[in-house]
Phi, psi and omega in degrees: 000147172263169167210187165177141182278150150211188203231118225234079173287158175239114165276143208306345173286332179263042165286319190255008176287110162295096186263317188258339167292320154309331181274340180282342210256326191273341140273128254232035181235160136310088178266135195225109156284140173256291168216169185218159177234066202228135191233155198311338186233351196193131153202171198208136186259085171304076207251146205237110201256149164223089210163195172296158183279326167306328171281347160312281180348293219283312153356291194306310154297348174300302192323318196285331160307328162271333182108016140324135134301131170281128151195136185305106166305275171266103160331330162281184140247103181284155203246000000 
């Protein structure tokens, strides 16, 4: 299995959208917050991707498709 971290801002209208429990339930990966910060108006996620690696991508894009920012913590994806 691979993996690859990224770092997840919520601009404020997605605060309350179950974003990473849709991407667990919609993709064939494994999400683990590693830490987070979220408040009523801003928050930002470490989220830790688990799975294949094509289905990371696709992850990776659901999450950009919901409207969240994405940026990558480890550039790869490690095997």
């Amino acid at each position: 299995m691979a993996s690859m971290k990224v770092h997840i801002t919520f601009p404020e209208e997605k605060i309350k959208d179950p974003v990473i429990y849709q991407i667990g339930k919609e993709y064939n990966v494994i999400t683990n917050i590693r830490k987070a910060d979220v408040t009523e108006k801003t928050g930002w996620v470490d989220l830790e991707l688990t799975g294949d690696p094509k289905e990371i991508e696709r992850a990776v894009q659901g999450l950009k498709n919901k409207g969240v920012i994405v940026d990558p913590i480890e550039r790869n994806i490690i095997e």
